[in-house]
NUMAR-805101 format. One record per residue: residue number from 0; x, y, z of N, C-alpha, C, CB in turn; residue in one letter. Coordinates in steps of 0.05 Angstrom, whole numbers, plus 32768, in hexadecimal, padded with zeros to 4 digits. Glycine has a CB too. Example, Ala and Ser with C-alpha at 12.3 -4.5 7.8 and 13.67 -1.06 7.14 Angstrom:
2
   nr   n_X   n_Y   n_Z  ca_X  ca_Y  ca_Z   c_X   c_Y   c_Z  cb_X  cb_Y  cb_Z  rest
    0  8108  7F8E  809C  80F6  7FA6  809C  8108  7FBE  809C  80E2  7FA7  80B5     A
    1  8101  7FD3  808E  8111  7FEB  808F  8102  8001  809D  811A  7FF4  8072     S
// end
This chain:
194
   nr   n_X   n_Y   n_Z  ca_X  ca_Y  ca_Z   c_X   c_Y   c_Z  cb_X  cb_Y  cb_Z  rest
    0  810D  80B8  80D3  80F2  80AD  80D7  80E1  80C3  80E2  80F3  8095  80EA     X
    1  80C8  80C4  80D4  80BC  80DD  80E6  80B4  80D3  8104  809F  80EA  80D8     X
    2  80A9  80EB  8113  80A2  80EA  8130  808B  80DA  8133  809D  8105  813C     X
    3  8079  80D1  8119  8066  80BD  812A  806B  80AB  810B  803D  80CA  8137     X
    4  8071  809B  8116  807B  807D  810C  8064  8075  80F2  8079  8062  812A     X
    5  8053  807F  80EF  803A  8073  80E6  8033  807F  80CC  8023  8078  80FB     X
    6  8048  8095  80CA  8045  80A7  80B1  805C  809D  80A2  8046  80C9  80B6     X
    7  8068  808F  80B0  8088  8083  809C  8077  806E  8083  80A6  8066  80B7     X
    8  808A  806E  8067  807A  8067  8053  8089  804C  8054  807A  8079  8037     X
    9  8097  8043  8067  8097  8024  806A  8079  8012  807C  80B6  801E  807C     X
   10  806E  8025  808A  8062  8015  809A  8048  800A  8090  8060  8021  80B2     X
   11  803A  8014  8072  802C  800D  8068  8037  7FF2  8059  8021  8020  805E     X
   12  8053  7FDF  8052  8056  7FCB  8044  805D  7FBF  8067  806D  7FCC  8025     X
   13  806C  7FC8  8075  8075  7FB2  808B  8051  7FA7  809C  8093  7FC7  80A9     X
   14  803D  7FB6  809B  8028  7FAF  809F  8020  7F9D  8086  801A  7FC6  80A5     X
   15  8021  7F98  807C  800E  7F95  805B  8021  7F71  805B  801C  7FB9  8033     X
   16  8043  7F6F  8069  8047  7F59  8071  8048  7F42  8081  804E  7F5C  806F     X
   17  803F  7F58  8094  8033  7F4B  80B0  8019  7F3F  80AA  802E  7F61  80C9     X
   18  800E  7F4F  8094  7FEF  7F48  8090  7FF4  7F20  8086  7FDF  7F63  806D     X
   19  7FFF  7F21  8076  8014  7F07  8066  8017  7EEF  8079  8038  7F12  805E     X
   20  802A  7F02  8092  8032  7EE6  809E  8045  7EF6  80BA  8048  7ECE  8083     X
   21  803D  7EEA  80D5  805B  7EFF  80E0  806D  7EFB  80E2  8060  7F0A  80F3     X
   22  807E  7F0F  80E7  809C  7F01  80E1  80A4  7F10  80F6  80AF  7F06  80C2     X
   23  80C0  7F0F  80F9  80D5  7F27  8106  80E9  7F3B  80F7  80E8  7F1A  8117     X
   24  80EF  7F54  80FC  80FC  7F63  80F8  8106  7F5C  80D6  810E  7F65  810F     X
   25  811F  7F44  80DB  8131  7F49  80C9  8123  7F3E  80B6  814B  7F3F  80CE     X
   26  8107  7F2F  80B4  80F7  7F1C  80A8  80EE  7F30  8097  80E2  7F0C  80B9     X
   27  80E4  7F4A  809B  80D4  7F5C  809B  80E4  7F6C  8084  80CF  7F68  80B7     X
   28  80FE  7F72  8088  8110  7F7F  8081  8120  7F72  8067  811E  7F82  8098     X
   29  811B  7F58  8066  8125  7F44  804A  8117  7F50  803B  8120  7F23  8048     X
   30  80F5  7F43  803F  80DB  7F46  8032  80D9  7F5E  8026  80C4  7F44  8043     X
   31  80DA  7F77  8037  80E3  7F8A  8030  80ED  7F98  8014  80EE  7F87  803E     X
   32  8103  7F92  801B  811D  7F8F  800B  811B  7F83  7FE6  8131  7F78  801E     X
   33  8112  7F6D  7FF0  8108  7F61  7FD8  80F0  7F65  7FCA  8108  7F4C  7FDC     X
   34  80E4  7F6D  7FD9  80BF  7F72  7FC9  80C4  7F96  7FBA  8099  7F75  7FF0     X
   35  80D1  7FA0  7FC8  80CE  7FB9  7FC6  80E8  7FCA  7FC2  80C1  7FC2  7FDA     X
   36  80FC  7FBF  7FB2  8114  7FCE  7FAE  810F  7FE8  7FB0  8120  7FC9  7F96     X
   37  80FB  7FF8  7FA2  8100  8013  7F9E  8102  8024  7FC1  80E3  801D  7F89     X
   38  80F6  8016  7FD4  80FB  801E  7FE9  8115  8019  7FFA  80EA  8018  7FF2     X
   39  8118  802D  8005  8137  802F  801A  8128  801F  8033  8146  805A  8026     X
   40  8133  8005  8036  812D  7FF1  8051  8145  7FF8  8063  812C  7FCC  804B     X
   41  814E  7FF6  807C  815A  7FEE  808A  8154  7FE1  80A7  8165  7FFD  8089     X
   42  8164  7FCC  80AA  8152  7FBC  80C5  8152  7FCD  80DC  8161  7F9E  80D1     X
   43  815F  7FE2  80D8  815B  7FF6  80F9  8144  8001  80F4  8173  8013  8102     X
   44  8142  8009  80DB  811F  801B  80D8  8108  8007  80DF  8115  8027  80B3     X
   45  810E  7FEF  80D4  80FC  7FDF  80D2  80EB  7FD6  80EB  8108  7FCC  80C5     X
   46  810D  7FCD  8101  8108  7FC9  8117  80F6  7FD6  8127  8119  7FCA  811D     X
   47  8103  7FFC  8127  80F9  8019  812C  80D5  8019  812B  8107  802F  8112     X
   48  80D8  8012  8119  80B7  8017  810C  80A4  7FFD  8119  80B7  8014  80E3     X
   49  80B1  7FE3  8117  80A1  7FD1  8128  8097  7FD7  8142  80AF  7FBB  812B     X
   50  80AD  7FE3  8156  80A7  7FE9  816E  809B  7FF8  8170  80B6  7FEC  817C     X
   51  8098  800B  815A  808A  8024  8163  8066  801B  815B  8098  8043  814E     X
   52  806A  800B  814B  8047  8002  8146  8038  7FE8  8156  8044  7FF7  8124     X
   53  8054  7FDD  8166  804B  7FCF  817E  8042  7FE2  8196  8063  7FBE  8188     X
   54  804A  7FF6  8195  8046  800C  81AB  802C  8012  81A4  805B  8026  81AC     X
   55  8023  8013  818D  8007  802E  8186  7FF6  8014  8187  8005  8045  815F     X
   56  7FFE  7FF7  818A  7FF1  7FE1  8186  7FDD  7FD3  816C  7FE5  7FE4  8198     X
   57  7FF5  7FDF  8155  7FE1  7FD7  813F  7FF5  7FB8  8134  7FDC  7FF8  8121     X
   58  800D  7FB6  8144  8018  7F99  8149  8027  7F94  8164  802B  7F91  8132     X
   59  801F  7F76  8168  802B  7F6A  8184  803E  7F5A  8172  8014  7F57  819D     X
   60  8051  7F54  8191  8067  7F3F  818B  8061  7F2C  819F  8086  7F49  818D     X
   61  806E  7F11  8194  8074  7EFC  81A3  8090  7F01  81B1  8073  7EE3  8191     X
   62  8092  7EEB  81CD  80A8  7EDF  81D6  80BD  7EDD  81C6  80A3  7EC8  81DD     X
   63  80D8  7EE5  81BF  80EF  7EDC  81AD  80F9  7EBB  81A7  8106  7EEA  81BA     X
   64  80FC  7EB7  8194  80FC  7EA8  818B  8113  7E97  8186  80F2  7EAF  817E     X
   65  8126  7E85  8187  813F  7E7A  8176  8140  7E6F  8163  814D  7E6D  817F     X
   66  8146  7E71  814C  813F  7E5E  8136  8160  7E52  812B  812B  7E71  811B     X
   67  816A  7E31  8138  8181  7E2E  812F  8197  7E40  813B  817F  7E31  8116     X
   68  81AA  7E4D  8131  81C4  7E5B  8141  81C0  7E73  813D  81E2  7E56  8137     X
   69  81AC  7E82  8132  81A4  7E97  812E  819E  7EA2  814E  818D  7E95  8119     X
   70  819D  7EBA  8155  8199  7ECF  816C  8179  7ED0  8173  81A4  7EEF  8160     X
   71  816D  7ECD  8186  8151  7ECE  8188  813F  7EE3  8174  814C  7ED4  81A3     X
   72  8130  7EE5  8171  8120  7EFE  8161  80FF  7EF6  8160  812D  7F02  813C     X
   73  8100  7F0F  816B  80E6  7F1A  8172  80D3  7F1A  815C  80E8  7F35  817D     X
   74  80B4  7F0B  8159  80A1  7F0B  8144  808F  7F24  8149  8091  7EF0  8142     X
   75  808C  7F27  8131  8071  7F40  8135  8058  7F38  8124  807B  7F63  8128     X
   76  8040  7F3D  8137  8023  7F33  8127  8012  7F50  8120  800D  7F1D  813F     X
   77  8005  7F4D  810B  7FF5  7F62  8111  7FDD  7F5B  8126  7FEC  7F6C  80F7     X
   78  7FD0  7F71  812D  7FBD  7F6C  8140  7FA5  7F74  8132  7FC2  7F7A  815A     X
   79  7F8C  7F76  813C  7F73  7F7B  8130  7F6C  7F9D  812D  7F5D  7F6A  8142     X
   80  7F7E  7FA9  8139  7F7D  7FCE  8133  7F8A  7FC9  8122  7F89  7FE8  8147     X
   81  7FA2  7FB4  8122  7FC2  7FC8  810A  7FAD  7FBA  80E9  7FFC  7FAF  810E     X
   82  7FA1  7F9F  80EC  7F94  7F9C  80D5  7F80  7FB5  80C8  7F86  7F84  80DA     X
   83  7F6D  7FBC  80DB  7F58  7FD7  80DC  7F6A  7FE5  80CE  7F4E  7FE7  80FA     X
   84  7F83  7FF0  80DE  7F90  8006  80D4  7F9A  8004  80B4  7FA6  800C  80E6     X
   85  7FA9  7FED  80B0  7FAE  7FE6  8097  7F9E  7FDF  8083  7FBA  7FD8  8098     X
   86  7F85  7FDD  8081  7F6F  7FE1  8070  7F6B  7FFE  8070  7F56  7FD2  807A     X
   87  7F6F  8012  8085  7F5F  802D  8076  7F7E  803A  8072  7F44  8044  808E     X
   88  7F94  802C  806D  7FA8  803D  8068  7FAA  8036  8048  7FC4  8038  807B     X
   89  7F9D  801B  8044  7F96  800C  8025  7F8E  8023  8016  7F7B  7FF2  8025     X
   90  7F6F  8023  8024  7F5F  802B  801A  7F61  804C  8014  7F4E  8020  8028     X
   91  7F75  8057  801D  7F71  807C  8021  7F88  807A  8002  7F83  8093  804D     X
   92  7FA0  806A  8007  7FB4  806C  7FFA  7FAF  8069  7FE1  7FC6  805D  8001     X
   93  7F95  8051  7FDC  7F8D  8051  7FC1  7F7A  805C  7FB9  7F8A  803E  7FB8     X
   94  7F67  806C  7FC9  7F5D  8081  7FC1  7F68  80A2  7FBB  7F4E  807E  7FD0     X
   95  7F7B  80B0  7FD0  7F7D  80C6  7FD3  7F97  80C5  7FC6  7F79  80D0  7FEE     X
   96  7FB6  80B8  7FC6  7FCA  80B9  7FBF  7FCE  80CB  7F9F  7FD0  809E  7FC1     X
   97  7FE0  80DA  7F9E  7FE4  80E4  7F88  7FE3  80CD  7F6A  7FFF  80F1  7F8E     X
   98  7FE2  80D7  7F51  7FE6  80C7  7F38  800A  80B6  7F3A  7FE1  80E1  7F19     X
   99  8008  80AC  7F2E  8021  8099  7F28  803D  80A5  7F48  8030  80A5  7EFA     X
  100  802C  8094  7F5F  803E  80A4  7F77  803A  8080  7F86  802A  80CB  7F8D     X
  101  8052  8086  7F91  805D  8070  7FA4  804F  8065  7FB3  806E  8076  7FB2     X
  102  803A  8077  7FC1  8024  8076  7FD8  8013  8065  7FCC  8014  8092  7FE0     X
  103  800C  806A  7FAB  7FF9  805E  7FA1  7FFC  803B  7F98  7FF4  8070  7F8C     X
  104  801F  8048  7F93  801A  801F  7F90  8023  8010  7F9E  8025  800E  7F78     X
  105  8027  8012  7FBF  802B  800F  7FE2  8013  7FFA  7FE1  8024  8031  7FFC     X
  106  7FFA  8013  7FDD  7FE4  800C  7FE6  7FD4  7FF7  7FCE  7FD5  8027  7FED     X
  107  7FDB  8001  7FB9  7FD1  7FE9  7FA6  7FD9  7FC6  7FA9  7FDE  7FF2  7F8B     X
  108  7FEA  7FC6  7FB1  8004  7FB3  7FB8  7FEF  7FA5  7FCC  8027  7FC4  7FC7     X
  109  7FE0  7FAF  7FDD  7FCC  7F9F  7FF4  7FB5  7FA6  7FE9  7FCC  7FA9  8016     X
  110  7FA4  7FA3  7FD6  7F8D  7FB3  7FD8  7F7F  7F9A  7FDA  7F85  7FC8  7FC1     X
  111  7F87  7F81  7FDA  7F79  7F6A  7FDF  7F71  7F62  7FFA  7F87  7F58  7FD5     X
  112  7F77  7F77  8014  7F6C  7F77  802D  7F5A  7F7D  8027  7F75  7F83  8040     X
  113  7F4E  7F8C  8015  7F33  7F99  8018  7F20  7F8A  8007  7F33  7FB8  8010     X
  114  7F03  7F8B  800E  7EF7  7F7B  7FF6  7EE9  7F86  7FE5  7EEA  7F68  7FFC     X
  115  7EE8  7F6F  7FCC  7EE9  7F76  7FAC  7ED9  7F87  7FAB  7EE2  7F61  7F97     X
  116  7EBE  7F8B  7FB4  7EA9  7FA7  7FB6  7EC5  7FBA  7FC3  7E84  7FA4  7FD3     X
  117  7EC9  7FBF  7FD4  7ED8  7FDC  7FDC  7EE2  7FE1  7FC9  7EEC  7FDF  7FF1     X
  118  7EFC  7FC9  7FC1  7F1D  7FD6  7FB2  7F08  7FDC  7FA1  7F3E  7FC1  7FA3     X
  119  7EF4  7FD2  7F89  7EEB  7FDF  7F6A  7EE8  7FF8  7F7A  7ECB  7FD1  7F55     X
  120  7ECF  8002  7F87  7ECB  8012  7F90  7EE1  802D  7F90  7EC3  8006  7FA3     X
  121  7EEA  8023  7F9C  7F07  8039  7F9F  7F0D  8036  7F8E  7F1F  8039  7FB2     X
  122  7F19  8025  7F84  7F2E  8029  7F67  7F22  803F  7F53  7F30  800A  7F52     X
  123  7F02  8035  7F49  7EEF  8046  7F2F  7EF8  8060  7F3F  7EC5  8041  7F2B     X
  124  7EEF  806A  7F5F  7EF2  8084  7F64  7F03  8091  7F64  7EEC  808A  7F73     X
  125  7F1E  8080  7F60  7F40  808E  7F5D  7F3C  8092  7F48  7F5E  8080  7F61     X
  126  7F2F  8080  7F2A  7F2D  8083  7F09  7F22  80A6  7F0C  7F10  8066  7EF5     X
  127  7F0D  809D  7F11  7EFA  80B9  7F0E  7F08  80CF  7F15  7EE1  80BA  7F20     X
  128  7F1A  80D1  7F31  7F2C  80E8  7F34  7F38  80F0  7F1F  7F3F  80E5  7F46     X
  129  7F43  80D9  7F17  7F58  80DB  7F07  7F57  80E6  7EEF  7F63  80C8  7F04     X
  130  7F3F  80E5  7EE7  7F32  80E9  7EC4  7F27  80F9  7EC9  7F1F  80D7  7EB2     X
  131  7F26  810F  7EE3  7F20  812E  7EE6  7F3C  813B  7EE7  7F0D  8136  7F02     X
  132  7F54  812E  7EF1  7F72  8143  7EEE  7F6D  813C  7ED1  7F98  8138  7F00     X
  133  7F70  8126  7ECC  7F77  8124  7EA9  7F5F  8144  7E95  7F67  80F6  7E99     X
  134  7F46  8147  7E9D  7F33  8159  7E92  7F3B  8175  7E95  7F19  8155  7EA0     X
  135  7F4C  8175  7EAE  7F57  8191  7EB1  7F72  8193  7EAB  7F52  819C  7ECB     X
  136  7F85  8183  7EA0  7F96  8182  7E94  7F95  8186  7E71  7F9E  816E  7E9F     X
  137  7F7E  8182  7E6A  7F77  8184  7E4D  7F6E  81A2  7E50  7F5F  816C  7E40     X
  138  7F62  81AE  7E62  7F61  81CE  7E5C  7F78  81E2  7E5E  7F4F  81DA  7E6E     X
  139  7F95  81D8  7E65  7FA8  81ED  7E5E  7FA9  81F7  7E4C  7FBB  81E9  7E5E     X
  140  7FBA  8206  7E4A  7FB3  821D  7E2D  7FD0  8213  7E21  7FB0  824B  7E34     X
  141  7FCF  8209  7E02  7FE7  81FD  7DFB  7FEA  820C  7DDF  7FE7  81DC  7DFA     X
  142  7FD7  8220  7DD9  7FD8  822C  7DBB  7FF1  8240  7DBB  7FB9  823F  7DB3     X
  143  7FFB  8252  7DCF  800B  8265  7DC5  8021  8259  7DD2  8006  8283  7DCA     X
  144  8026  8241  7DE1  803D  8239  7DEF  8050  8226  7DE6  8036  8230  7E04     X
  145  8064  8221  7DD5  8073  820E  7DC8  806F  81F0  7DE0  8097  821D  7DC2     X
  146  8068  81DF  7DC6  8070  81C7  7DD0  807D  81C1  7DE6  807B  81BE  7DC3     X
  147  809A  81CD  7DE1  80B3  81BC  7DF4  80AE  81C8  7E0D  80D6  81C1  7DEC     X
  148  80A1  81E6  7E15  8097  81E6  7E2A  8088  81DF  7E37  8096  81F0  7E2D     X
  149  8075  81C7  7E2D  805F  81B9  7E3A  8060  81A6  7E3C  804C  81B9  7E35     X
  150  807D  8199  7E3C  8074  8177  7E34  8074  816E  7E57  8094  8160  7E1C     X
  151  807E  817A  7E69  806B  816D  7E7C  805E  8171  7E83  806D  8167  7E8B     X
  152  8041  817D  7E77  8024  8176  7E77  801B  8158  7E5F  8012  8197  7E6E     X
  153  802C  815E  7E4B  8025  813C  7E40  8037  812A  7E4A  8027  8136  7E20     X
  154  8042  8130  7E54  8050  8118  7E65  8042  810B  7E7C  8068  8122  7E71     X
  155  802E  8120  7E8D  8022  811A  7EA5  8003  8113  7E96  8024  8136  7EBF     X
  156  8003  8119  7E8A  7FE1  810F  7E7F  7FE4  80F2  7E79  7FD4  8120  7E5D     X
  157  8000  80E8  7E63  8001  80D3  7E5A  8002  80BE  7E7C  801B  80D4  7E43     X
  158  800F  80C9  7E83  8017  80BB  7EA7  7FF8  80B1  7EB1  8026  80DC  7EC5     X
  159  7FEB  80CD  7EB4  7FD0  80C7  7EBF  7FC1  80BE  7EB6  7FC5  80D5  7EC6     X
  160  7FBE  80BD  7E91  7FAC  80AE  7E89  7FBA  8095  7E88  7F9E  80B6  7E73     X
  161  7FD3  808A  7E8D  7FD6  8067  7E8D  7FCA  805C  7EA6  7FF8  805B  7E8D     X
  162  7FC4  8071  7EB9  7FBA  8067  7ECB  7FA7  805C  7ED8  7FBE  806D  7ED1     X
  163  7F9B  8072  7ECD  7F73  806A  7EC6  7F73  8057  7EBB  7F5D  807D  7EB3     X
  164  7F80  8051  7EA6  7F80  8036  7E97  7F81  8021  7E9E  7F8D  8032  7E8A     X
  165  7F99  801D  7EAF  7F9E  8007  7EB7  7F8B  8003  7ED8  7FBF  8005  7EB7     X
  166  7F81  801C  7EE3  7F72  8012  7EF3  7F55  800B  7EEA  7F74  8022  7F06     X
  167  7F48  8018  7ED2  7F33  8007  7EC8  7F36  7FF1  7EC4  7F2B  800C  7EB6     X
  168  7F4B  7FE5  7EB3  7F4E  7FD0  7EBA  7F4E  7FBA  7ECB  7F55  7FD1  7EB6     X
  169  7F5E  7FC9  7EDA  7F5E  7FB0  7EFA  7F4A  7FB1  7F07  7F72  7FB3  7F13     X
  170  7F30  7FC4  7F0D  7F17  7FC6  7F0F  7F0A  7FAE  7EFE  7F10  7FE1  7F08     X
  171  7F06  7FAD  7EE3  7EFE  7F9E  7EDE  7F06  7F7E  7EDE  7EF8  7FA7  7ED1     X
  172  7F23  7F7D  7EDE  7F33  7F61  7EE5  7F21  7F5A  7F06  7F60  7F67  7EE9     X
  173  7F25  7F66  7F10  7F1B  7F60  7F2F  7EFB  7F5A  7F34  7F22  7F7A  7F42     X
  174  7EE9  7F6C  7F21  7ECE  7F67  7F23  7EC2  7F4F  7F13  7EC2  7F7E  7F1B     X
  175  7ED4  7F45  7EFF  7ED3  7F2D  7EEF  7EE2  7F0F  7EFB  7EE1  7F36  7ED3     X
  176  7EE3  7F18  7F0D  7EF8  7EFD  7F29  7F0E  7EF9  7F1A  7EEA  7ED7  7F34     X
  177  7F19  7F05  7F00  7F39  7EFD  7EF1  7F47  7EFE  7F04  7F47  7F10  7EDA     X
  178  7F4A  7F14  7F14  7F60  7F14  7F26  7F58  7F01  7F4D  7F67  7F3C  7F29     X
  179  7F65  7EF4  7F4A  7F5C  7EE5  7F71  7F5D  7EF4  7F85  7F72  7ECF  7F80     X
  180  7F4B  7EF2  7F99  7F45  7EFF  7FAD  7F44  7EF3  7FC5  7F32  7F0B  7FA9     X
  181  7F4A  7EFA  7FD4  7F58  7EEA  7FF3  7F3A  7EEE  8003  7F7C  7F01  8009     X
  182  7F37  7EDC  800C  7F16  7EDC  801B  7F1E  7EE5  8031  7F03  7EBE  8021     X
  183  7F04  7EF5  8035  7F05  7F05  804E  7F00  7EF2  8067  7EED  7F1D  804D     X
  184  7F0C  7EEA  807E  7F05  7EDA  808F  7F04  7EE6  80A8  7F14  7EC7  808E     X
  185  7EEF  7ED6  80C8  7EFD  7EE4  80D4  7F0A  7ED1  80ED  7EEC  7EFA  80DB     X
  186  7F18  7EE6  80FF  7F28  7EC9  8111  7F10  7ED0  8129  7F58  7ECC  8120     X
  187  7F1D  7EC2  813F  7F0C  7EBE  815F  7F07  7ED8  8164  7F1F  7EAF  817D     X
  188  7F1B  7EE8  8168  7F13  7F02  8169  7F05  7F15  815F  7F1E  7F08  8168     X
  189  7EF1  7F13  8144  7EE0  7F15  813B  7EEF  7F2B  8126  7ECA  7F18  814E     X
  190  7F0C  7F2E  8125  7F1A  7F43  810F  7F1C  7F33  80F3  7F3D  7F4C  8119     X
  191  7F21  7F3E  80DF  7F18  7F2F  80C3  7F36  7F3A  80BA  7EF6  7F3D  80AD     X
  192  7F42  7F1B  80B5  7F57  7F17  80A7  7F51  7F1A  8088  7F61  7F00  80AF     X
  193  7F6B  7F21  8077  7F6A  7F1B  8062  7F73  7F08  8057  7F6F  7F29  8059     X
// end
């Protein structure tokens, strides 16, 4: 785990679940597990990482709990920073993240915290990035260089341009209300749930 808890690439989905609903540890660590095979979960990290974002206070816990013969266990909420924080960790991940990279579809995975003006917003400006690597990927020099030594530049073009694609698309799925959008609300505390 690195030295500040906050750069670990679990803590953008164990936030993004809390956002959902709170749970505890091993709750966290199912969800986990199941939403996101491609990631390595374990309930010690999981645990690890809770405490450490109860510490920076971007989640509190409740009193422990018993449910049935089960061992008490501790709930974790997000709080109105860890929400803050998890909107601009949304929002950087789906803007700045590399093409076809893990970071990018973390953050895609929540982009429904944010609202429909932002995500298009960001999304067109990740397109636009993206259809400038793709512009400078079409100026390599491929005349004196055999094929088989370039195919991963058409390999990464094809990559990057499915991507633009499919995020024009979901730009426009989202600006046309095809896709549902979770209303922005806010609670007593004047923080805006998703």
């Amino acid at each position: 785990m690195p030295l500040n808890a906050s750069r670990n690439s679990l803590v953008l989905p164990i936030l993004g679940l809390l956002v959902e609903q709170p749970a505890h540890g091993y709750d966290v660590t199912t969800r986990l597990r199941e939403r996101y095979g491609h990631l390595s979960v374990t309930r010690s990290t999981v645990t690890s990482l809770l405490k450490a974002l109860e510490k920076t206070g971007l989640v509190s816990s409740r009193p422990p709990e018993r449910v049935g013969n089960r061992p008490p266990r501790t709930a974790y909420q997000l709080t109105a920073a860890g929400l803050a924080d998890f909107r601009r960790k949304v929002e950087a991940g789906v803007r700045d993240t590399p093409a076809a990279s893990v970071d990018f579809v973390m953050a895609v995975a929540y982009v429904g915290v944010l609202s429909v003006d932002q995500a298009s917003s960001i999304l067109d400006g990740r397109a636009d990035r993206l259809d400038q690597e793709l512009d400078a990927l079409s100026g390599l020099p491929e005349g004196d260089v055999l094929e088989v030594h370039m195919l991963e530049v058409d390999y990464w073009r094809t990559v990057v341009a499915a991507e633009v694609t499919w995020i024009r698309t979901l730009v426009r799925r989202i600006r046309s209300h095809e896709i549902g959008w979770p209303t922005q609300q806010t609670d007593q505390q004047g923080s805006a749930e998703a």
